[in-house]
C-alpha positions in Angstrom: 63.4 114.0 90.8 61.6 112.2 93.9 60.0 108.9 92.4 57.5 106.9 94.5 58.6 103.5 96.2 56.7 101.6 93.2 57.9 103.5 90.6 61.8 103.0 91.5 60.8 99.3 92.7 59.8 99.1 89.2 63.3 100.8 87.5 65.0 98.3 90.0 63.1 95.4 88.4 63.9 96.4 85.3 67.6 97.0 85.9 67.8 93.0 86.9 66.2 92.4 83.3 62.8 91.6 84.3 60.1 93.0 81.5 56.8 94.2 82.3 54.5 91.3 82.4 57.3 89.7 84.6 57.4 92.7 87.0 53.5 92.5 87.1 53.6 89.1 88.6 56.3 90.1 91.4 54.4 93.1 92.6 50.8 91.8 91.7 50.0 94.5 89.0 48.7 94.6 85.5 50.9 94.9 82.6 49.6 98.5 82.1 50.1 99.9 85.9 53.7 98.7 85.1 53.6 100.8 81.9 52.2 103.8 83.9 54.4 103.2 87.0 57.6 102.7 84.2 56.3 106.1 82.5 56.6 108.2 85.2 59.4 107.3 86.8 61.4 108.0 83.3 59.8 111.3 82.9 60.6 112.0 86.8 64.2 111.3 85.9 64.4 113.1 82.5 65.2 110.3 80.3 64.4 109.6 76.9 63.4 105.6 78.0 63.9 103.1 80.1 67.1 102.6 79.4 68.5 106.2 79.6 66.5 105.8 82.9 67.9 103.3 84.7 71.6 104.4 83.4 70.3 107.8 85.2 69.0 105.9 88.2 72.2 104.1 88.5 74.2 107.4 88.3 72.5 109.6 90.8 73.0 106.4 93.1 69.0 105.4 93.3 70.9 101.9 92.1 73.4 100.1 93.6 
C-alpha cells in the first residue's frame, strides 16, 4: 500500500477540502492528472472512494 509522493500529496489536499481543479492549481496539474493521481492512490489503499480513502489514509497514520 506504498503510494507515490503525488498521489498522497493529493489525498492530503483533499483531506484539507480542497477539490480537484483546486489541487490542480497548487501542484500545477490538470484536472485529469488529479483524477488519475486521486484514482490510484484509492485503489492503492483499498477504498471504495475518496472518502473511504482518506478515512483509511488517516488510520494507517499516512495523515496526521
Amino acid at each position: 500500500m506504498k503510494l507515490k509522493p503525488k498521489e498522497l500529496q493529493i489525498i492530503v489536499l483533499a483531506a484539507d477540502g480542497l477539490n480537484a481543479s483546486q489541487i490542480g492549481q497548487q501542484l500545477n496539474l490538470t484536472k485529469g492528472t488529479v483524477a488519475v493521481y486521486r484514482w490510484r492512490a484509492i485503489e492503492k489503499l483499498g477504498a471504495d472512494n475518496l472518502y473511504h480513502a482518506i478515512a483509511i489514509a488517516f488510520r494507517c497514520g499516512l495523515l496526521k
